[in-house]
SERO-4910 file (N, C-alpha, C, O; in steps of 0.05 Angstrom, whole numbers):
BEGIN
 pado doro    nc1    nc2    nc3   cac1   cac2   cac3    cc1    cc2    cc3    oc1    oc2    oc3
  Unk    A   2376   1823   2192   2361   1848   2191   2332   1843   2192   2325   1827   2175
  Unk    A   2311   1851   2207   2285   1853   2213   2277   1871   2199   2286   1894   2205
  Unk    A   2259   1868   2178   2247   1886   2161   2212   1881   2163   2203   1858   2163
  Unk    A   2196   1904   2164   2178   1904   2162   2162   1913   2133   2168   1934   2120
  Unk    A   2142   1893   2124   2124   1898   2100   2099   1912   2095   2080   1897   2088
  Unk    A   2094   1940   2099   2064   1953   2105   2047   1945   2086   2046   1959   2066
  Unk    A   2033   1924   2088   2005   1919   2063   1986   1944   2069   1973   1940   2089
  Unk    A   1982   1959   2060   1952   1976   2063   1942   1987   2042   1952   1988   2020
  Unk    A   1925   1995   2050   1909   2015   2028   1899   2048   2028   1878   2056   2038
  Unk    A   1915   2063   2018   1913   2093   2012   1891   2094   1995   1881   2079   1978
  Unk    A   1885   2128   2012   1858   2134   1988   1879   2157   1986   1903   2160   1992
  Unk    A   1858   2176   1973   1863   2215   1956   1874   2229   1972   1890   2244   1961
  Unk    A   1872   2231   2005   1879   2242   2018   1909   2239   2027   1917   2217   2035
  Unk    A   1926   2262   2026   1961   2242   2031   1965   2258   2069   1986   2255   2082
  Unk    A   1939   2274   2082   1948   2277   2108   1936   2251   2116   1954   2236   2125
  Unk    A   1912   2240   2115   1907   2208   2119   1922   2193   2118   1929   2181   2138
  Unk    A   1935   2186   2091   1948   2165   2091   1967   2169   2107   1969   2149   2121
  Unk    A   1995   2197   2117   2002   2192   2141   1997   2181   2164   2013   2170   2180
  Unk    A   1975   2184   2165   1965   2172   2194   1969   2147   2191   1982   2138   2210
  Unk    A   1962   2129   2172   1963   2100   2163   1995   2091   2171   2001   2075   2188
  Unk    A   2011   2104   2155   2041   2110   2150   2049   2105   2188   2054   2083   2198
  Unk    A   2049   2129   2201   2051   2133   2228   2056   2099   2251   2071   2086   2265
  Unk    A   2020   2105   2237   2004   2074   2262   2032   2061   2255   2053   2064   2269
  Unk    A   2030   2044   2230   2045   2019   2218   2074   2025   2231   2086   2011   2247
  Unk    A   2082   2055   2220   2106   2055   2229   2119   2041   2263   2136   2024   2269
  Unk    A   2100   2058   2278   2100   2054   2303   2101   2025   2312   2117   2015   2328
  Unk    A   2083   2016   2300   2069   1984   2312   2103   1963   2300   2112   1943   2311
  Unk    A   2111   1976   2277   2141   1957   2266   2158   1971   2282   2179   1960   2277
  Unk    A   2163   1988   2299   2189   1999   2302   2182   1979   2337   2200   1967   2348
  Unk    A   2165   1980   2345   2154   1960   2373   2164   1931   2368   2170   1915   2386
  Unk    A   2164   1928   2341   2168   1899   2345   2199   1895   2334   2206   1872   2328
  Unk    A   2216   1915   2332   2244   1900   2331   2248   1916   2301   2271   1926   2300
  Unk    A   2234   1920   2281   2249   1925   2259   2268   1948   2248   2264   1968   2262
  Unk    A   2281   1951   2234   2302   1968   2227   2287   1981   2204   2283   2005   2207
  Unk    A   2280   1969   2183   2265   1978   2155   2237   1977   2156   2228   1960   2173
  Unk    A   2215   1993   2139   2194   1996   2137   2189   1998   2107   2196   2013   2089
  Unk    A   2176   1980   2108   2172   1989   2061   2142   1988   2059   2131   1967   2062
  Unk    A   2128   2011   2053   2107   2019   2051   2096   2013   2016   2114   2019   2000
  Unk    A   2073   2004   2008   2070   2017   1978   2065   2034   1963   2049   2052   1968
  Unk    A   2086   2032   1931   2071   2047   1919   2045   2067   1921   2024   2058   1927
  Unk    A   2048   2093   1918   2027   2110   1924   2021   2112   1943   1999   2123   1946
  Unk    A   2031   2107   1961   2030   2113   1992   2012   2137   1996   1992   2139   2009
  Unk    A   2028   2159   1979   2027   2192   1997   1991   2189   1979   1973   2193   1994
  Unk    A   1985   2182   1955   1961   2185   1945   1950   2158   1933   1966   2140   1930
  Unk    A   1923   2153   1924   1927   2115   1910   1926   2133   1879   1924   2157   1875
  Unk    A   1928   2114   1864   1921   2112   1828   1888   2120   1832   1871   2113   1849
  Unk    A   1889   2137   1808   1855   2144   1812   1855   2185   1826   1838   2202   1826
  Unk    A   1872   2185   1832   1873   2208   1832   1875   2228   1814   1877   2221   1791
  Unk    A   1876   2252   1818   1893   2274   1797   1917   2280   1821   1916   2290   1843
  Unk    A   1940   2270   1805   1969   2274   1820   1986   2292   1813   2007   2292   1826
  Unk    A   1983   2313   1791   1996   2338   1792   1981   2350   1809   2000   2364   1814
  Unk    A   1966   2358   1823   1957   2371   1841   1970   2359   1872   1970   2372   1893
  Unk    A   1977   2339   1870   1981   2336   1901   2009   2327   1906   2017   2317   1926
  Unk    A   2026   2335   1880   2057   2318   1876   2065   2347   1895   2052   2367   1899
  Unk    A   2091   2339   1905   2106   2349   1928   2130   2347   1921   2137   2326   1910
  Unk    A   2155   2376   1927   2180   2364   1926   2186   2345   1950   2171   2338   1968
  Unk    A   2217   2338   1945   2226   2319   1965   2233   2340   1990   2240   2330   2011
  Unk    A   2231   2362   1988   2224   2373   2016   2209   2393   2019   2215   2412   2033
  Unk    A   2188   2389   2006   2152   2386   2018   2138   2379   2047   2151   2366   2063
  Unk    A   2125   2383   2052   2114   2380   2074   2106   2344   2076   2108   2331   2097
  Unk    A   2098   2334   2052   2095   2298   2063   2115   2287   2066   2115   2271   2085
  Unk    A   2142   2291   2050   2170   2288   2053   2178   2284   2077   2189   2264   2087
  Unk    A   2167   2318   2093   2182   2325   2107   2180   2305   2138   2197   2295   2152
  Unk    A   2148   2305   2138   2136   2284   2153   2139   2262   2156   2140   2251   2178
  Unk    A   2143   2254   2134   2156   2211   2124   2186   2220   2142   2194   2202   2156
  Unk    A   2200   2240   2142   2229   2236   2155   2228   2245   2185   2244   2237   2202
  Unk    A   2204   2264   2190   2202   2263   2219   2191   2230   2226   2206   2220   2243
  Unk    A   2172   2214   2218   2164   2193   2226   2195   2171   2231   2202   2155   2249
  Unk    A   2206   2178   2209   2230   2165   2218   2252   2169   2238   2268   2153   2248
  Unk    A   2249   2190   2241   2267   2197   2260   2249   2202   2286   2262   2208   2306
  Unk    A   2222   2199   2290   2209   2185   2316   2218   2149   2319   2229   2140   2340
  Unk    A   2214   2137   2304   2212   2114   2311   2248   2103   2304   2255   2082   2315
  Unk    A   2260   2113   2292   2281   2102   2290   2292   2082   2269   2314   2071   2266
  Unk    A   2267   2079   2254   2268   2071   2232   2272   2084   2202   2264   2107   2197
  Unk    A   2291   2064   2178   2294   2069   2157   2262   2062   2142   2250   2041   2145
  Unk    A   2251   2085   2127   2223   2087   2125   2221   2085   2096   2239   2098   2087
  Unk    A   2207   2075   2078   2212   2065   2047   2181   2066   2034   2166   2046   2035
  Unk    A   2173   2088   2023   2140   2101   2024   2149   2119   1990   2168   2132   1984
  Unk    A   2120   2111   1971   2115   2110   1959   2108   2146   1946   2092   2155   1961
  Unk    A   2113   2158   1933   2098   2191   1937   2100   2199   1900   2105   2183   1881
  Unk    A   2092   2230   1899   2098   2240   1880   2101   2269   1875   2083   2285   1881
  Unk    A   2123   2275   1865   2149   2288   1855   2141   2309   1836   2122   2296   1826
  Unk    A   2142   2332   1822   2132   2355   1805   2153   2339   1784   2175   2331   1792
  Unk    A   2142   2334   1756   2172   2340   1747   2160   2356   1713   2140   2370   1713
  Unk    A   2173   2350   1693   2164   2378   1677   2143   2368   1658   2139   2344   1655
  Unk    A   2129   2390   1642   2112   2388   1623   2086   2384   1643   2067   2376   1628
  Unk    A   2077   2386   1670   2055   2384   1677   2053   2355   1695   2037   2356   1714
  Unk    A   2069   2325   1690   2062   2309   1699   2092   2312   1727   2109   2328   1735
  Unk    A   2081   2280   1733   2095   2280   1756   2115   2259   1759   2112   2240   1744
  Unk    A   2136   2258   1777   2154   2225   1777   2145   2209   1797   2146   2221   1819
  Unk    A   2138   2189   1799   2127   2165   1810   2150   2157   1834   2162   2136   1828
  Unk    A   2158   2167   1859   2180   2169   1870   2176   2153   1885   2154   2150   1895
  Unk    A   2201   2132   1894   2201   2129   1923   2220   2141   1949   2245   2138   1947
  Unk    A   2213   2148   1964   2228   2161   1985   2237   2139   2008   2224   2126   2024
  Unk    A   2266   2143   2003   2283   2128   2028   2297   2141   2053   2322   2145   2051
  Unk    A   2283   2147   2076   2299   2157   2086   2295   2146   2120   2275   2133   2124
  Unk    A   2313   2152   2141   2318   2151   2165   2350   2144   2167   2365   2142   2148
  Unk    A   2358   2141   2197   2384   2140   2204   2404   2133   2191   2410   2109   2190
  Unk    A   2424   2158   2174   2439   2144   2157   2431   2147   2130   2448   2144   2113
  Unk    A   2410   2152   2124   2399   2139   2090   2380   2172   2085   2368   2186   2101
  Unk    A   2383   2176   2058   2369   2200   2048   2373   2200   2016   2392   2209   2005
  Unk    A   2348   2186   2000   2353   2180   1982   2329   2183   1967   2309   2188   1981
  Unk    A   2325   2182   1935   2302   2176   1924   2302   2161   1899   2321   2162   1884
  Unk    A   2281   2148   1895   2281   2130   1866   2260   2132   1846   2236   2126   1852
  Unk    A   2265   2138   1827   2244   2149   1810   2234   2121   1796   2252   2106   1789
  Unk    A   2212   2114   1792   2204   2091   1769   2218   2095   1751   2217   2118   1743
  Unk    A   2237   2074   1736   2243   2079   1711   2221   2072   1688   2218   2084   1666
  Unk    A   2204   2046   1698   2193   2032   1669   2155   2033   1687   2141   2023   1705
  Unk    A   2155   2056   1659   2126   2055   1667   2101   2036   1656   2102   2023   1636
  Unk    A   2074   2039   1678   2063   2012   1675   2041   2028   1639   2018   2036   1644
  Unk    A   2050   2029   1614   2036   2031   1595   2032   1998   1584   2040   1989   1562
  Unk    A   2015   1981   1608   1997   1963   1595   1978   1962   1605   1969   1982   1616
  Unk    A   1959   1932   1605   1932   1926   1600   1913   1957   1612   1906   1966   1634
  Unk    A   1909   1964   1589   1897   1990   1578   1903   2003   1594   1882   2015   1598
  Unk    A   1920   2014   1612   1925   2039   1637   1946   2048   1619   1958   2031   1606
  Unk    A   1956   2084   1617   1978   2094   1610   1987   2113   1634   1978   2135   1641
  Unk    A   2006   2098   1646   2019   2118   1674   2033   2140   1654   2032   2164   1661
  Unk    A   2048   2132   1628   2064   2156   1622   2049   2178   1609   2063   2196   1598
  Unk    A   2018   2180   1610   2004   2203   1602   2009   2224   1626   2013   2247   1618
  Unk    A   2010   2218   1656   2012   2235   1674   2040   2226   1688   2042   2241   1708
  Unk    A   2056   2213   1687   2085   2201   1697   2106   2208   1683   2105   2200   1660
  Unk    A   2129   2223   1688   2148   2221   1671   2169   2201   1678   2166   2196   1702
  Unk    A   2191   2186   1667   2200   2166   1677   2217   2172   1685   2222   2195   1677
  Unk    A   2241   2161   1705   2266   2164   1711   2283   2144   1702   2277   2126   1687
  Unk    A   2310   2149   1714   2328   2139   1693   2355   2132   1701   2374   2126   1688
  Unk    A   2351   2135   1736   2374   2120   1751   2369   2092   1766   2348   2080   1770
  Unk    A   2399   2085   1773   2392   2061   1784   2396   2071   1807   2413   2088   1809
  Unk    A   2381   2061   1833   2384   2070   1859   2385   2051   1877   2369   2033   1876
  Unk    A   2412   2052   1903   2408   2033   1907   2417   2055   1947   2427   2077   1947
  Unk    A   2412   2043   1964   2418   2062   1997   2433   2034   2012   2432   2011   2003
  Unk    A   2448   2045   2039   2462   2029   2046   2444   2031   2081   2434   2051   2091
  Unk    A   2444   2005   2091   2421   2008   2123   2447   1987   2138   2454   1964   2130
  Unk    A   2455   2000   2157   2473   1985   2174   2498   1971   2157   2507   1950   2167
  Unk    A   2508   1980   2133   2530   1962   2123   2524   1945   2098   2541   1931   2086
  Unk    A   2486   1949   2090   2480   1933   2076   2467   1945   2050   2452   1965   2051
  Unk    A   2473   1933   2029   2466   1955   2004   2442   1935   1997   2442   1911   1993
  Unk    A   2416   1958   1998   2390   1953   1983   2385   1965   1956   2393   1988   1952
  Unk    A   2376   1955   1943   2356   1966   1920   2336   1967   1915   2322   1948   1923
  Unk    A   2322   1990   1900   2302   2006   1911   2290   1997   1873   2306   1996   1854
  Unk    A   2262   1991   1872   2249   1992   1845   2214   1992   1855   2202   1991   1877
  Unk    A   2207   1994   1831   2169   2002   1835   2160   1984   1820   2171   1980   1798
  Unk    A   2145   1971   1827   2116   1962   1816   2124   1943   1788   2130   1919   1786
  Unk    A   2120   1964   1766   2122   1953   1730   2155   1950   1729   2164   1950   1706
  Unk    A   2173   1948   1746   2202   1945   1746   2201   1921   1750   2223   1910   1748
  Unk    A   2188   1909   1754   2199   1876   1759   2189   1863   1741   2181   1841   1748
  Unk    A   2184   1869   1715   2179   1857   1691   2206   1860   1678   2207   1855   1654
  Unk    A   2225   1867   1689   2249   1877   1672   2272   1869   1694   2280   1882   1713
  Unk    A   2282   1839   1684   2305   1841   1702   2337   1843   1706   2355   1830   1718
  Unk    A   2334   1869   1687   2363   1872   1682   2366   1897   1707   2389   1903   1714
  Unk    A   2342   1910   1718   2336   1937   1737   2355   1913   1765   2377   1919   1776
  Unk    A   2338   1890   1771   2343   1875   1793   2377   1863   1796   2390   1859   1817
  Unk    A   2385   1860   1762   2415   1852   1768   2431   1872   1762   2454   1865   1758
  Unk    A   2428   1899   1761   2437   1924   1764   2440   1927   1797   2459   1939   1808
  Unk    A   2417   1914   1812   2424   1923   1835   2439   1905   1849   2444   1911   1872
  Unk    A   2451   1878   1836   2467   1867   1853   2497   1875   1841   2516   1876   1856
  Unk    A   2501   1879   1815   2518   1888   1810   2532   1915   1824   2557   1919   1824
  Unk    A   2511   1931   1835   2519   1949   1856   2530   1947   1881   2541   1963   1895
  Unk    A   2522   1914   1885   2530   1909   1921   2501   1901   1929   2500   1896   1954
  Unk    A   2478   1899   1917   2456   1899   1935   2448   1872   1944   2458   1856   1929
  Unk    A   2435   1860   1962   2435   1834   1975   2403   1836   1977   2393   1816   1986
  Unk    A   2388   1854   1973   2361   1857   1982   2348   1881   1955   2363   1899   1945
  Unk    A   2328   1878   1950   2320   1889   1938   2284   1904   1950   2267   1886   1953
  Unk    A   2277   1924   1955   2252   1935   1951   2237   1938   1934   2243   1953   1915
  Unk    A   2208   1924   1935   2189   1926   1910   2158   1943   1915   2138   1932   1906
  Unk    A   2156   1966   1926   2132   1980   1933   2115   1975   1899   2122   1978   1875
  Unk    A   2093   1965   1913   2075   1958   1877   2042   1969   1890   2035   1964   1912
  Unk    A   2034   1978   1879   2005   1985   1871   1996   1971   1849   1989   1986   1831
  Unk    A   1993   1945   1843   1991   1920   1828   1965   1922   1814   1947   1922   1831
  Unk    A   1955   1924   1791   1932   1924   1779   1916   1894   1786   1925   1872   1792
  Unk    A   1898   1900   1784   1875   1875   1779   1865   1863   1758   1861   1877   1738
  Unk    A   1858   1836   1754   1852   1822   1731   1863   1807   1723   1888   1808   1727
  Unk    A   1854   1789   1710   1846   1761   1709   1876   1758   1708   1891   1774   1697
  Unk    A   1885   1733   1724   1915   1720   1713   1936   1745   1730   1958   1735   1737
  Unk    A   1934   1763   1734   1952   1785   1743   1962   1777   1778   1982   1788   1788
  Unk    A   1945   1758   1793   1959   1748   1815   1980   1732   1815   1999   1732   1830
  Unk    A   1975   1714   1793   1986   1688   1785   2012   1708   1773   2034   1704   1783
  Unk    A   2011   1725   1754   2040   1739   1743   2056   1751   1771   2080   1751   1775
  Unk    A   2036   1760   1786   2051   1778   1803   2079   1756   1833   2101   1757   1843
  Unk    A   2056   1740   1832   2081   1717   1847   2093   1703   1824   2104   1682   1833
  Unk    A   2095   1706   1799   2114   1685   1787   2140   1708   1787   2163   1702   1792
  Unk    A   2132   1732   1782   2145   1757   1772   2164   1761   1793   2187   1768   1788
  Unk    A   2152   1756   1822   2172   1767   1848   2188   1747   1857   2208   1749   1872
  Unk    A   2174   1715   1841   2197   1701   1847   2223   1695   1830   2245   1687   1839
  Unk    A   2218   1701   1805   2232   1708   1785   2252   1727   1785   2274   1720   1779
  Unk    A   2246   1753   1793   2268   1768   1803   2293   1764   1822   2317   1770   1820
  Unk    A   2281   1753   1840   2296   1747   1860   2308   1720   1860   2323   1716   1878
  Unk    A   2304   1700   1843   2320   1685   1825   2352   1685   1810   2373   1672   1810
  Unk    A   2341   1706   1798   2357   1702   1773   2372   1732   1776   2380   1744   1756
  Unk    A   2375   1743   1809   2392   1761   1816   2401   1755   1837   2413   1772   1851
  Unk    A   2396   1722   1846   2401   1719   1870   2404   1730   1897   2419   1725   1915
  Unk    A   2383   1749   1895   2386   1763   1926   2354   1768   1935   2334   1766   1920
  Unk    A   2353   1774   1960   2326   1778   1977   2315   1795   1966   2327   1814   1958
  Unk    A   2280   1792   1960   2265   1804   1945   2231   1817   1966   2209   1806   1966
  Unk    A   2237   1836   1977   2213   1844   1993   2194   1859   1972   2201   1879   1960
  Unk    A   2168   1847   1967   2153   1853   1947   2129   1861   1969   2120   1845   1985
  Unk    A   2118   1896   1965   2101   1909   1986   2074   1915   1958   2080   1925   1936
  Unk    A   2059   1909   1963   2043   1916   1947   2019   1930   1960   2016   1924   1984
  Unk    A   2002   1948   1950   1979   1957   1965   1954   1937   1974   1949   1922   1955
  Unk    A   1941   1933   1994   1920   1916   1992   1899   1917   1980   1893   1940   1974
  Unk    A   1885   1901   1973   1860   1891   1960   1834   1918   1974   1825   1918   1997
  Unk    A   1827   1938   1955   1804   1949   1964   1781   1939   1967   1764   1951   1981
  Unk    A   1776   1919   1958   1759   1906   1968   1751   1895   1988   1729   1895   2000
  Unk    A   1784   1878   1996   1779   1866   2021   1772   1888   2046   1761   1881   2067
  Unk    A   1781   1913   2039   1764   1928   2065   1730   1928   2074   1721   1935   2096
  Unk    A   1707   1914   2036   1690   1923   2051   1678   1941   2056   1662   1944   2075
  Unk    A   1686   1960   2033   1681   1988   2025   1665   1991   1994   1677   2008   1980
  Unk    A   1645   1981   1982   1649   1980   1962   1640   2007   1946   1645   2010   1922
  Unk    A   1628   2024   1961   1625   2053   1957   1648   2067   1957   1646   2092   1961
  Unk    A   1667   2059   1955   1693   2082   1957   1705   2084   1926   1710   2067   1909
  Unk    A   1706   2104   1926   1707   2112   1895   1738   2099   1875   1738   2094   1851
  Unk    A   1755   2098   1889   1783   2096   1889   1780   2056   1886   1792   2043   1868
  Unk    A   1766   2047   1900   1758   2017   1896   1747   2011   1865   1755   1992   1852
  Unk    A   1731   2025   1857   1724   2024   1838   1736   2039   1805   1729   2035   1781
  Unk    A   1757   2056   1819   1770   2051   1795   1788   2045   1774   1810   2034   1781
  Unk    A   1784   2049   1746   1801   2023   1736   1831   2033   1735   1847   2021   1721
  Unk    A   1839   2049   1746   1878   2052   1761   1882   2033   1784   1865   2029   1802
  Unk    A   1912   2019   1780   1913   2002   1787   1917   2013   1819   1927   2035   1826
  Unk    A   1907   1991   1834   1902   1994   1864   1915   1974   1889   1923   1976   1912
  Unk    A   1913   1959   1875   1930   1937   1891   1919   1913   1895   1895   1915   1898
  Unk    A   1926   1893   1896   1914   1859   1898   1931   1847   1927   1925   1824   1933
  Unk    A   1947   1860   1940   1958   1851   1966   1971   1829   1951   1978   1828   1927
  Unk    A   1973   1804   1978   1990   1794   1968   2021   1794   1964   2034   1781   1948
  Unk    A   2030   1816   1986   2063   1815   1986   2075   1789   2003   2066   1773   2020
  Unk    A   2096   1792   1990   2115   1767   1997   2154   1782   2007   2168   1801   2001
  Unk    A   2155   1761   2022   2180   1763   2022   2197   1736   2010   2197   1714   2022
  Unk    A   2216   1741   1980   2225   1726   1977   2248   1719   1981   2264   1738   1985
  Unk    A   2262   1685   1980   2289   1687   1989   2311   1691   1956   2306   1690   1932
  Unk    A   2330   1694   1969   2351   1685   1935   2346   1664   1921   2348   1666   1897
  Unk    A   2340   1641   1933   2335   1622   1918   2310   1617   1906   2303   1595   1897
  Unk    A   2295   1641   1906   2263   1644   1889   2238   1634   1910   2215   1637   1902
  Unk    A   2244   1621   1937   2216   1607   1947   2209   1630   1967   2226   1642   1979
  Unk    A   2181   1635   1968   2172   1648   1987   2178   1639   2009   2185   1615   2010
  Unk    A   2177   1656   2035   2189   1656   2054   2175   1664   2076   2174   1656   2100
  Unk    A   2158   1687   2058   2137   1698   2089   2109   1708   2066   2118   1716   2045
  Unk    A   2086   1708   2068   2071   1724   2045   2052   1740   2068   2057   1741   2092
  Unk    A   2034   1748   2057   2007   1748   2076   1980   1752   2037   1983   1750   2013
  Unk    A   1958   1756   2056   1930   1756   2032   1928   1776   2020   1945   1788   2007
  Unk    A   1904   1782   2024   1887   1802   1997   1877   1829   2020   1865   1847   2009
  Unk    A   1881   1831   2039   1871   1847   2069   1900   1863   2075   1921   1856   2063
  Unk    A   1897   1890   2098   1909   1901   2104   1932   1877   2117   1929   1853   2121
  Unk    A   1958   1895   2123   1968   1872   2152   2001   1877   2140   2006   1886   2118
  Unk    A   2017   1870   2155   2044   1882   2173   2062   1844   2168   2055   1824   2182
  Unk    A   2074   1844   2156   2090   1822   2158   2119   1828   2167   2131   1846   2156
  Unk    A   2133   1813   2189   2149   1822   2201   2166   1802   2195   2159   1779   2200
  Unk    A   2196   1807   2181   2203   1788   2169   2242   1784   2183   2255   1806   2182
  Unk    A   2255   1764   2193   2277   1772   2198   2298   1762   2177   2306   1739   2177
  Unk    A   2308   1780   2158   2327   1773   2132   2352   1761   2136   2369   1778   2142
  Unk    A   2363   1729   2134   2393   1721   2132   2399   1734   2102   2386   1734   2081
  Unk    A   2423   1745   2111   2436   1775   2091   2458   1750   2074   2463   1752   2050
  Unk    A   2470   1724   2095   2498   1716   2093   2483   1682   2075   2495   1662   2069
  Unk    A   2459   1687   2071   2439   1668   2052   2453   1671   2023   2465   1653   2011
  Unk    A   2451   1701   2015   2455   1715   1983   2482   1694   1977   2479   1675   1961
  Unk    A   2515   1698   1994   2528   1689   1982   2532   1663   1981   2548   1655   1963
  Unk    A   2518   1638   2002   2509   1612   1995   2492   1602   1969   2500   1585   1954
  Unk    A   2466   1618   1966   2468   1613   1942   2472   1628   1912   2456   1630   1893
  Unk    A   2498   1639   1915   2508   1659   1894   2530   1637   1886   2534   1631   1862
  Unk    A   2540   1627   1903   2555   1596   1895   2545   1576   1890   2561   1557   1886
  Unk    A   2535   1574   1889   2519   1547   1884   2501   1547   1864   2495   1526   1854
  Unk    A   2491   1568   1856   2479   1580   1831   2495   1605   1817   2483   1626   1819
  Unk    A   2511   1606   1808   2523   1636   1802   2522   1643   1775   2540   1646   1758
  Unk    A   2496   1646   1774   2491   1663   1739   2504   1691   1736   2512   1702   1716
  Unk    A   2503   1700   1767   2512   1728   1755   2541   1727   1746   2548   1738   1725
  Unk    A   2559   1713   1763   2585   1709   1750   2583   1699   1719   2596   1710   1701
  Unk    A   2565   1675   1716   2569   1664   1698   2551   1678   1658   2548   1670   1635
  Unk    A   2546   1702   1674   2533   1718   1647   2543   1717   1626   2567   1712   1630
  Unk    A   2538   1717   1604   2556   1731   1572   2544   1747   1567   2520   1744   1569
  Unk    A   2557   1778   1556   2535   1793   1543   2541   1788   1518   2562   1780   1507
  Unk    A   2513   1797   1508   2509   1793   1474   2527   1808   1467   2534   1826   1483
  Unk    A   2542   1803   1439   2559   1820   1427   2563   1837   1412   2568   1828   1390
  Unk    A   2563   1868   1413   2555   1879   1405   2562   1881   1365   2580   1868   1354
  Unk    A   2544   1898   1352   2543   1893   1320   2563   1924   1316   2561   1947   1324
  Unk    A   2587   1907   1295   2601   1927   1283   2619   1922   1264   2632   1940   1254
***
């Protein structure tokens, strides 16, 4: 399966960032791929006010992310946000094109190094996982891959691949967590780990843009595609850019044998 990785960078505006959405789309569906995994915050970046611009799932940005898909023919995997109650919003990701119509709410929100997503985030609380040609993916955000019982939930579902849309905070040591973190996951769930993160505002070169400057997390780039067996496979930098990656699916159960923690689990026992 040929999957494409959108590194970019969203500002406030979510008819803009379509356009962003669109190009990429277009330019991956030219070169062969089937999937598109955009980041976190796609439809808006961190740094916004997002009850104002949250959308249902068939809303007008929604609605757009599934016309884009259904131009290009691609399964489209883009970052947005969702009304949900008391005023804040759910941190969604939207999966949809040929076959697939789905959504995934963040379960584990990012309340660390001083940011609180759950002052304006409410959390979700399923595991989600969509099927593309026969093949079961799983779908998680950003602060989910600090937790990897989310990642062996999704192989326990059937999943062979996992999606990681991240809008990755900045600071000190946080690059170095973020590739130990995506290789870790995809380790110790043995299956393919596409980690999309937003790019580096900086590296655009903008340093007047307001959204660059502030302290919500924005993105450090740096996605990777990893394999089951934890080694990177494809990455790119800290700059916009499109990694086009072609996934062996029939990898997972070579090394699911040869390493098989998940067979070989115990769970703790419960007290009674």
């Amino acid at each position: 399966m040929r999957i494409a990785l959108s590194q970019l960078t969203t500002g406030p505006d979510p008819e803009r960032n379509l356009e962003l959405l669109s190009a990429e789309a277009h330019r991956a569906a030219a070169e062969g791929a089937r999937v598109i995994v955009f980041p976190e915050a796609a439809m808006a970046c961190f740094g916004t006010p997002l009850a104002p611009l949250a959308e249902p799932l068939d809303g007008p940005w929604a609605t757009a992310v599934r016309r884009l898909a259904e131009e290009t023919g691609l399964v489209v995997v883009a970052g947005m946000f969702t009304p949900a109650p008391d005023g804040k919003v759910a941190n969604t990701l939207l999966a949809t094109g040929p076959g697939v119509e789905a959504a995934y709410d963040k379960i584990h929100l990012y309340d660390a190094f001083g940011f609180a997503e759950s002052d304006t985030v409410a959390a979700g609380s399923e595991v989600v996982t969509i099927e593309v040609d026969g093949v079961r993916i799983g779908l998680a955000t950003c602060y989910d891959v600090r937790f990897p019982e989310l990642f062996r939930a999704h192989a326990d579902a059937g999943a062979v691949l996992s999606l990681l849309p991240a809008s990755w905070g900045a600071g000190p040591g946080k690059r170095e967590q973020w590739e130990l973190l995506i290789r870790a996951r995809a380790l110790d769930a043995t299956l393919w780990l596409a980690a999309v993160d937003q790019a580096d505002p900086a590296a655009l070169g903008t340093p007047g843009d307001e959204a660059a400057k502030s302290p919500a997390p924005t993105g450090i780039g740096h996605s990777a595609l990893i394999g089951p067996d934890g080694t990177v496979r494809q990455s790119l930098g800290a700059g916009p850019g499109l990694l086009l990656a072609d996934v062996d699916l029939d990898e997972v159960a070579a090394v699911r044998r040869a390493v098989p923690v998940l067979a070989n689990r115990r769970l703790k026992p419960t007290a009674g």
